[in-house]
N, C-alpha and C positions, 0 to 999 in steps of 0.2 A: 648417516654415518657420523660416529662421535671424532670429532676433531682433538687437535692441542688443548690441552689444560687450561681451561677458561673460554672456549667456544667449540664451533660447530663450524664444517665444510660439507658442500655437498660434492657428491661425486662429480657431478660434468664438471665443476671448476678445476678440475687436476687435483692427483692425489700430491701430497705434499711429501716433502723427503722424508725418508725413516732413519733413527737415528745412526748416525754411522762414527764408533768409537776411534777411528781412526782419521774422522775429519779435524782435520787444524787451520781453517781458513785456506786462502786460496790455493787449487790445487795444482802441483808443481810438475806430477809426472802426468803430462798432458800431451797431444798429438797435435798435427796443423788439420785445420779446420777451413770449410768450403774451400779447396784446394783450386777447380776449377775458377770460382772468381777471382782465385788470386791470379793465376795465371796469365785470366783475359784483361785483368787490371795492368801489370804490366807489359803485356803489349799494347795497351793501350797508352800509358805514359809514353815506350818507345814509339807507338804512332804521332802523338802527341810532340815529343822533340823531334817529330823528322816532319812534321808538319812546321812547327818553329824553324829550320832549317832552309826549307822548301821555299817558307813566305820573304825568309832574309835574302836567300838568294834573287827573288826576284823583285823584290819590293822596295825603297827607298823613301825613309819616313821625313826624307826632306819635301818631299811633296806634297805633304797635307802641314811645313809647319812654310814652308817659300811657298810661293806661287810659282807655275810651272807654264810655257805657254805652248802651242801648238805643233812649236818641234820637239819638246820635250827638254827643251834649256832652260835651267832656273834664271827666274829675274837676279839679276844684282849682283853675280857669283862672277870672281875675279876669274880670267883665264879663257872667259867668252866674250862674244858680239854684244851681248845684255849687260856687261859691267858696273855702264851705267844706269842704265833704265830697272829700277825695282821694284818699280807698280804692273802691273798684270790688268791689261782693259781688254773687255768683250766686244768684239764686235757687233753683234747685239745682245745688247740685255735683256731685251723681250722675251726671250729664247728659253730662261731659264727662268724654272719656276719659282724657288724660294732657295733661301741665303745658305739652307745647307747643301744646298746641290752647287753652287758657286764655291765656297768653302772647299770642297772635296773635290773639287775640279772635272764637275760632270756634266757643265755647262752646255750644249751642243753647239757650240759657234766658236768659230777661229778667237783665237786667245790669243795677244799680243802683248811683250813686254815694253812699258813706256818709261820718260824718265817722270814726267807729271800726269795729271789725267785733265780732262779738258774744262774749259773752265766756261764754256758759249752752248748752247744751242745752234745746231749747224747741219746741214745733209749734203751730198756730194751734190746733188743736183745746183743748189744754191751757192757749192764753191766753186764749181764751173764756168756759172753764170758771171760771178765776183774775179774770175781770176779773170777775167780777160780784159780787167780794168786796174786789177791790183794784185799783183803778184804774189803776195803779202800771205792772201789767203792759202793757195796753194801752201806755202811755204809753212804756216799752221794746222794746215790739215793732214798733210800727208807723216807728221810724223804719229799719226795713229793708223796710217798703214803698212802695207808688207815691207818690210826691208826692201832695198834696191828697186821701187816701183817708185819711178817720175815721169807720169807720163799723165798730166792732168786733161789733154783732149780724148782721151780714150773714152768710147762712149760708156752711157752709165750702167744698162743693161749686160754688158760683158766686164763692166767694172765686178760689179754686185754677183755676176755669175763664177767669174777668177777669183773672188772677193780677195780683189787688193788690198780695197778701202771700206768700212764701213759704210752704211747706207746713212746712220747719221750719227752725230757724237751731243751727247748731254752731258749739261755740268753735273760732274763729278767731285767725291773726296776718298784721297784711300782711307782704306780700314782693312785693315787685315790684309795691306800690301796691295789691294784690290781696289780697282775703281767702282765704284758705289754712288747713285745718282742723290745730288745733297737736298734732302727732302728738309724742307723747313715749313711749321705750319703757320698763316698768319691767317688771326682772328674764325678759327677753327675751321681752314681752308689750306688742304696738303695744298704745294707749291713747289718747284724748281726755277731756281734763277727769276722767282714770282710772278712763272708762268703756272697756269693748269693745264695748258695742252702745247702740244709741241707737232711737228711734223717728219715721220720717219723713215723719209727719203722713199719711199715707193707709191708718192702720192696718197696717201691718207693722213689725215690727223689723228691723232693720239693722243688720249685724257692724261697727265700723268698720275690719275689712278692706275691704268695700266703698268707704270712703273713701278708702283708699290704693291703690285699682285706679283710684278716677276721679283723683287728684291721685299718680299713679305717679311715683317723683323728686323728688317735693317736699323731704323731708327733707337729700336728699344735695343738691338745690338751694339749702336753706339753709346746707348748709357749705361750698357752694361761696362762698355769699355771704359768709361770716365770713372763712372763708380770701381771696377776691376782695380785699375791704377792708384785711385786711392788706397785701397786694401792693400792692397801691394806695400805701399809705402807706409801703410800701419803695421805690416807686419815687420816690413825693416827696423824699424825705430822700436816695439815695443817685445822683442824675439825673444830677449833677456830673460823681460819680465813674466813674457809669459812662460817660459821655461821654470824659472822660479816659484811660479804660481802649482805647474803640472806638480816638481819633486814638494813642494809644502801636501800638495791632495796623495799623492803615494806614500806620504811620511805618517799621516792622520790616517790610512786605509793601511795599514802594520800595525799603527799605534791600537785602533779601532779592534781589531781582530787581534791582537794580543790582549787586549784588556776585555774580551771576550770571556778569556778562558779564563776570569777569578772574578769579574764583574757581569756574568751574561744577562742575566734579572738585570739588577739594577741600570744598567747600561741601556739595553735596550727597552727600557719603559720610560727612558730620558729621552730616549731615541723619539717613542713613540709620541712622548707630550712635549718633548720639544718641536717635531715637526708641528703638531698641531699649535702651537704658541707662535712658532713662526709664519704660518699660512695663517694665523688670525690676523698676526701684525699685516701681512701680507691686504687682507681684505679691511684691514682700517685705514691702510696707506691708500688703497685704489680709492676707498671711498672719498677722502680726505683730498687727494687732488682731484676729485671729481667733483667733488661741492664746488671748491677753489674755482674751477674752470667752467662751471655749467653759468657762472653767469658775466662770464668775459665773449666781447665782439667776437666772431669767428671762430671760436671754439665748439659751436653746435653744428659744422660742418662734417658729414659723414666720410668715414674710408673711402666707400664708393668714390663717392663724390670729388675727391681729389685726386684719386687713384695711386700709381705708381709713381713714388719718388724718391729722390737718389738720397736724400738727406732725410734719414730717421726719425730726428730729433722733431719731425714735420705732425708726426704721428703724435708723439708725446703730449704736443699742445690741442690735443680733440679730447673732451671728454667723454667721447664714443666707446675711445681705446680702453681709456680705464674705467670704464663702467663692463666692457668687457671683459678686461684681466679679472674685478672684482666678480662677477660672474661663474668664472671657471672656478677663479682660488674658494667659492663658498662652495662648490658642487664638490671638489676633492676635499675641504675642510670634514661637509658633511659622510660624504663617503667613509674615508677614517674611520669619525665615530662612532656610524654603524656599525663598522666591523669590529670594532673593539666594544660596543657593544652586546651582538648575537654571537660573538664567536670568545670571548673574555676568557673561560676554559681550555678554549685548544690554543688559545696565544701561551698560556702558562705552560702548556704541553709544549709548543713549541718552542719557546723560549729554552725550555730546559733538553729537550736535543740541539737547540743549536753551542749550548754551552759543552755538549759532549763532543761536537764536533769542535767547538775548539781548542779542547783537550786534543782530540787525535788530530788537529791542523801542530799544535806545540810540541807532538810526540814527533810528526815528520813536519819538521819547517819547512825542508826543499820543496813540499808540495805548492808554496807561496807564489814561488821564482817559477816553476812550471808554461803558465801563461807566457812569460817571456818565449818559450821555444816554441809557443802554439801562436803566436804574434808572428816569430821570425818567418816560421814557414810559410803562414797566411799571405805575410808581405811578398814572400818568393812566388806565390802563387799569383796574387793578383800582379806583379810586375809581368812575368811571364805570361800573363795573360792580355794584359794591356802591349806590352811590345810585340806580341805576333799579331794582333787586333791591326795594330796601327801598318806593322807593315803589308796585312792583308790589304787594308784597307789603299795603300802606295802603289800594291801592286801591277796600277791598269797605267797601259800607255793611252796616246793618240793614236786610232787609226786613221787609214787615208785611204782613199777611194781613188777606183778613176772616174771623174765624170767629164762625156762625151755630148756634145749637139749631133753626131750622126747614130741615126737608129740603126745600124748595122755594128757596131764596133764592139766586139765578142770580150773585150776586157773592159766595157761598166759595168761599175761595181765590184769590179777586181781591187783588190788589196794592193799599194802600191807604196811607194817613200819616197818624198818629196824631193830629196839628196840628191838623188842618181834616177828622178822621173825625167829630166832634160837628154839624159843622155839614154835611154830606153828605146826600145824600137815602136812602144806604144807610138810615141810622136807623130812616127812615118808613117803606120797603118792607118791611125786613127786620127788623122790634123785636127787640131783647135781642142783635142782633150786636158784635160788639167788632174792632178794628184789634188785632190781637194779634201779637208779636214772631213770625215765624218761624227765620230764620238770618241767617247774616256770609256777604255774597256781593254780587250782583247778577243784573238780568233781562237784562242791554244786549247786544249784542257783545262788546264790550271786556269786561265780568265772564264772561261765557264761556270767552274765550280767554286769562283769564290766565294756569294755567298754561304754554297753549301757549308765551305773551310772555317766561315765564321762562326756560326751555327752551331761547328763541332767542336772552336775556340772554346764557344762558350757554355757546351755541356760538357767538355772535361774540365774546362775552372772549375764547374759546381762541384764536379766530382771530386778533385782534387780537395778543394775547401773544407765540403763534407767528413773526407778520409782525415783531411789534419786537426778539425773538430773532435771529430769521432775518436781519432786514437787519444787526444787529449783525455777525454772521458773514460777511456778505459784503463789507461794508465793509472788516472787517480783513483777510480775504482777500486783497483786491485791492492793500491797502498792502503787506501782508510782499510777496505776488507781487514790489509793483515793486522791494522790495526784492531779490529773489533773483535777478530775470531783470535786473538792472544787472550788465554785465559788467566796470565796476568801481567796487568799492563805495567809499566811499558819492558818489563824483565822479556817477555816472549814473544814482540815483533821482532820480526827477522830482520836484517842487516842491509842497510840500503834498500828498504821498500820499495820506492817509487824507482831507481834506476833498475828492480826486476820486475816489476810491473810494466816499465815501459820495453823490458826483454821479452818478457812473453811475451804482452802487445804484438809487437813487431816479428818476432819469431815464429808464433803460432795462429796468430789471427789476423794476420793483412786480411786473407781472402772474407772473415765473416767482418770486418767493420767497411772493408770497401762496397761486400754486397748492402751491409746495410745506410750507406753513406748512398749508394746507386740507387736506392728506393726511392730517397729523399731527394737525388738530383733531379729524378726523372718527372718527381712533384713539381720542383719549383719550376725547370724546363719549361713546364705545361703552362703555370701561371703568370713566367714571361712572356708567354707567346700570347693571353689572355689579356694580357696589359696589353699588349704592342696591338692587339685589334680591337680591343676597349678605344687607345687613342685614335684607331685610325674612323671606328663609328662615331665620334662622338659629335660630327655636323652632319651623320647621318638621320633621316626620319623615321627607321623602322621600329618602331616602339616593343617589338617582340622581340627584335633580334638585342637590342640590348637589354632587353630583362632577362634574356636568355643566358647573357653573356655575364649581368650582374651574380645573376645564381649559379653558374659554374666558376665564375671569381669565388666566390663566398665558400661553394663546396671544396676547393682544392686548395682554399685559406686554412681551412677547420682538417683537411687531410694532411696539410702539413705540419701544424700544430700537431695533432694525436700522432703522426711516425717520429714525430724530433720524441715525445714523449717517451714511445715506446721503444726508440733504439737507443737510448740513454737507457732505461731501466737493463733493456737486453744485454748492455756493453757491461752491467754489473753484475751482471750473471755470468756473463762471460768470462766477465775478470776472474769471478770465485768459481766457477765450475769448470771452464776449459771446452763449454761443447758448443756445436756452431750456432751459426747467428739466427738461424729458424727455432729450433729446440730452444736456446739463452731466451729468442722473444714469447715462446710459447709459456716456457717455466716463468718469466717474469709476469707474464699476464695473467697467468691463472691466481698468483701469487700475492698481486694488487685486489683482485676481483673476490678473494678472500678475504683482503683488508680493506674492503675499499672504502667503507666509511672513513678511515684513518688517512685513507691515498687521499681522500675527494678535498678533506680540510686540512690537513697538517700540512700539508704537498703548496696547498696553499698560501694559509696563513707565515708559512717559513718564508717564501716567496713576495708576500707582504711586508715582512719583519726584513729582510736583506732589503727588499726595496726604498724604504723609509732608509735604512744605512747610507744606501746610494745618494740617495735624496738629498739626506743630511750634511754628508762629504761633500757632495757637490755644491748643494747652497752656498754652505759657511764659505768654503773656498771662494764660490761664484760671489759673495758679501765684501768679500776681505778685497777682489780682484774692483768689483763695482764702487767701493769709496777709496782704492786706490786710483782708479784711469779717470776718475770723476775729483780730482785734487781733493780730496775731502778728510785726508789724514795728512791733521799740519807738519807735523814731523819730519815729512820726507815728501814735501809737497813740489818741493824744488827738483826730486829728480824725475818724475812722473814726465816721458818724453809726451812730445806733442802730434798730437793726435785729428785726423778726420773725422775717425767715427771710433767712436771708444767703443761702442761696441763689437767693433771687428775683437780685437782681441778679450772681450768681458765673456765673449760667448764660446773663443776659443778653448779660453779656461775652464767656462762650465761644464762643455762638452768634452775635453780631455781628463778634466776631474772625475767626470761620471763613468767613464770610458775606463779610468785606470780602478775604481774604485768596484767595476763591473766586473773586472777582471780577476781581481783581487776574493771578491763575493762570488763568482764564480765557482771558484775552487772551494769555498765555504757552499753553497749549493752541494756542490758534489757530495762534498761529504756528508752534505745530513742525508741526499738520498741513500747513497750506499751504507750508511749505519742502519736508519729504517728499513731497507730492505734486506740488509742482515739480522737484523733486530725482527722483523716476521717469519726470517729462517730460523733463526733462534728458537723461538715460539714454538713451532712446528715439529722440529730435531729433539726438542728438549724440555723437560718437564720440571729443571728446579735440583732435583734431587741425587745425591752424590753420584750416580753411576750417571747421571747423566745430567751435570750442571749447566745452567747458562752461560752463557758469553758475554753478556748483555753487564753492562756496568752498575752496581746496588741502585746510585740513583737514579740511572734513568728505568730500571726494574720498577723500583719503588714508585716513582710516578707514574708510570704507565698501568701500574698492578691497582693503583689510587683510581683510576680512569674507570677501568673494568669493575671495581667495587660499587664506583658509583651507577654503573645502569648503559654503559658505554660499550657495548658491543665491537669487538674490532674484526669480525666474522660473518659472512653471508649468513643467515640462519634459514 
């Protein structure tokens, strides 16, 4: 079948539209679309805040930031018994497997608030022995028992069974409010108090390997904590600056994209040999400390080899590092040039759509600022998702048991409270029974289903994220549209584009961008849950089950990739046509598949071309931030605050640079898709000639028409 003027379509690809004289760009008298998804989208937000409501009412996020002990009284909180005591020590540590089950307070052993944590190796048995010489001890030990328990002849068996007292106490330091056994290594031998093994009060010895299997991380936790507080205080002192740093990179990504629209060519082929001029410096510089270093003492010590350390600058002096940096910087140097190489034709093709899109960025500015509201909402989302997290996460008490020495007494293992267990008639039934700590949980529904609740935390975030993506995309959509279908610009864009773009948006198409925002959740859902069992095999041996699991990573990588693709192209069809989100992806697809030589490289290369922009803004920026926090600009060398690690904030900046410069390019994306894909309806609608002119602006007709002359097909044939 003979296609548009200048190619050929076949029929399975979808017939293409037929010209319609009364088409004017996006169309206005339109209906709401996939009605039912919208519907179950909004009960689903209302499940959503009554699930937020639900976790506040019963949850209390002072729990995971104080330590909590086994009556459920925070250490250190004015108005209680613990006032003063604000360290939180386990009775046993053994008990608990790794630091984040202590952290989250799921420890299974009586938890007590102290005012110190213990500073000896000690077990009841051997304070017993000691008190009846020196009273001293008692008087040390018991304040890591129960409140109101002085009674040091009590035998130990019924001590350890009431758990008064711990079976034994090891030197400790808090961290994180918590008492933590003080692992120090000497001459590459874990140790406590410069023992290896200890005794844990029920007659065994104890390696303190054992200690370091139940507080797994602790040690690297505490350098995290050292390094943590550094940063901390690098970000106090230099907040200013980097602040000043973010609005100079947002000033140059305005100035960048304004000087787009009268400099697009020459701009971006500066762009293009400048990045390359600077990744060459970049690999003379690696090379250049690397001679310098390869033949200083110590400097031929590898990464491995020293491993993790808190001081950066440790790295700098191996010429490992920068034989590696040089390494990468020639593999993207080379890259580059290939592609400006094999591709040298579609970069000029692309160059000159992105300069039409910065015509229609200068025709509607506001579309600039847009990111702004798809930032604010993102941030409302992920707070609202972090705060019912946390307080799902607060939601578990202590339970309490009864435990009995008679085997008849019909309430062990009964649920009991400690409070009002003395005054119970359990007592009378059942003599010598105890309210004893069991676990961090609950009996209720609600403690049942927690972590169902987080589960559904965190596939309505996706969803939510998704929807405020997605409508971002279609609002701009529908703006560039009205820009491109005015047949003449800018006399016949209509009046506030983008704030009726984002009306219909929102008026007609909740239900199709939430269904197609819910395709994509239910992708990434999948590929969390592929993560979380990737980490949990990974000291596994089954050599099938993770190749198995590599290859459905990689399959539902590449699925999400191709749906982000296809529901951005859909949400521009939606924009301009008004029909639901199945039909928009269908007409989009068939529509690419027709062009798809043009989709497979332009789509590209554009994406190249913004990339190297990013790059660039963020380098220069990341340049100007790096011989500032490094004194190396005498001018203003005096006010450069003082720093731990300059790079806490060097990296701020680069990453906030790129971040704001993404965002900025972002909105530049959009629009070149939604011009090229109007720019294919064009084609299709429309042959050129008066009863039925293009839309398409002379010059990018004109180079596109340059394309097709030369042997360039833009049509399945």
């Amino acid at each position: 079948m003979t296609g548009p003027k200048g190619g050929y379509y076949k029929a399975e690809l979808g017939e293409p539209h037929k010209f319609d004289p009364a088409f004017r760009g996006p169309v206005h008298n339109r209906g709401c679309t996939d009605v039912l998804c919208c519907v179950i989208f909004v009960i689903v937000i209302l499940g959503y805040i009554a699930l937020g409501t639900v976790a506040w009412m019963h949850g209390d996020p002072r729990k995971v930031v104080y330590p909590t002990d086994s009556y459920g009284e925070f250490c250190g909180q004015q108005g209680n018994p613990n006032a003063n005591k604000t360290i939180l020590f386990y009775f046993n540590i053994l008990q608990c497997a790794n630091p984040a089950v202590l952290i989250n307070l799921q420890c299974p052993t009586t938890q007590l608030c102290v005012s110190k944590c213990p500073d000896r190796f000690a077990t009841y048995i051997d304070m017993q022995y000691s008190y009846r010489r020196n009273k001293s001890y008692w008087e040390y030990y018991k304040q890591f028992c129960k409140a109101g328990f002085n009674n040091p002849d009590k035998p130990v068996d019924q001590v350890l069974r009431d758990e008064d007292c711990p079976s034994m106490i090891v030197p400790s330091r808090p961290f994180l409010q918590r008492c933590f056994p003080d692992f120090i290594t000497r001459n590459g031998t874990l140790t406590v108090a410069n023992k290896t093994s200890f005794k844990d009060g029920n007659g065994k010895t104890r390696s303190v390997a054992d200690l370091r299997d139940a507080a797994n991380g602790i040690t690297s936790l505490l350098d995290a904590k050292e390094v943590g507080t550094k940063i901390f205080e690098d970000y106090a002192s230099s907040w200013f600056w980097i602040l000043i740093g973010l609005v100079i990179s947002m000033l140059v990504s305005l100035l960048f994209i304004l000087l787009l629209r009268f400099t697009a060519g020459v701009l971006f082929w500066l762009v293009i040999f400048g990045v390359i001029a600077a990744v060459g410096y970049g690999i003379w510089h690696c090379y250049w400390e690397y001679s310098s270093l390869r033949g200083k003492p110590d400097s031929d010590v590898t990464i491995s080899d020293i491993g993790f350390q808190t001081d950066f600058r440790v790295y700098l002096q191996l010429s490992q590092t920068w034989l590696i940096f040089m390494i990468s910087l020639a593999v993207i140097e080379g890259v580059i040039i290939l592609v400006l190489i094999f591709l040298r034709n579609r970069v000029r093709i692309a160059i000159a759509l992105l300069k039409e899109g910065s015509k229609a960025i200068g025709c509607i500015m506001s579309t600039l600022f847009y990111p702004i509201i798809t930032f604010l909402l993102l941030a409302l989302c992920i707070a609202y998702w972090a705060v019912t997290a946390v307080f799902l996460a607060s939601s578990v008490d202590a339970v309490y048991k009864v435990m009995s020495t008679l085997p008849g007494c019909k309430y062990t293992n009964l649920t009991c409270d400690p409070k009002t267990f003395g005054q119970s008639n359990v007592t009378k039934l059942c003599p010598g029974s105890h309210c004893t700590f069991a676990f961090y949980g609950g009996e209720s529904w609600y403690h049942r289903y927690i972590f169902a609740f987080q589960l559904c935390n965190l596939f309505v975030f996706l969803w939510l994220a998704n929807f405020t993506i997605a409508l971002g995309q279609c609002t701009l959509a529908g703006a560039f549209a009205s820009y491109y279908w005015a047949l003449r610009k800018p006399a016949d864009i209509p009046p506030f584009p983008l704030a009726s773009s984002f009306g219909r948006a929102l008026k007609y198409h909740t239900g199709s961008i939430a269904f197609g925002a819910l395709i994509l959740s239910v992708v990434q859902f999948i590929r969390i849950i592929l993560e979380y069992l990737d980490h949990k095999l990974k000291g596994a041996h089954n050599t099938f089950a993770r190749f198995l699991l590599c290859c459905l990573k990689c399959c539902f990588w590449c699925l999400e990739h191709f749906i982000k693709f296809m529901n951005r192209n859909a949400y521009i069809m939606m924009a301009v046509y008004g029909k639901n989100f199945c039909v928009s992806a269908r007409d989009a697809f068939f529509l690419l598949m027709r062009n798809v030589m043009r989709v497979a490289v332009l789509d590209k290369v554009t994406d190249f071309l913004l990339f190297l922009g990013k790059l660039l803004i963020s380098g220069s920026v990341g340049a100007l931030a790096f011989f500032f926090f490094t004194r190396r600009i005498p001018v203003i060398q005096e006010r450069v605050p003082s720093l731990n690690y300059y790079w806490v904030p060097l990296l701020t900046v680069i990453f906030g640079s790129y971040m704001i410069a993404h965002g900025f390019f972002n909105v530049y994306a959009m629009c070149v898709d939604t011009l090229f894909l109007c720019f294919c309806e064009d084609l299709e609608r429309n042959d050129g000639s008066p009863s039925k002119p293009y839309y398409m602006p002379p010059g990018l007709h004109r180079i596109l028409k340059k394309e097709d002359g030369a042997g360039k097909k833009y049509a399945v044939s």
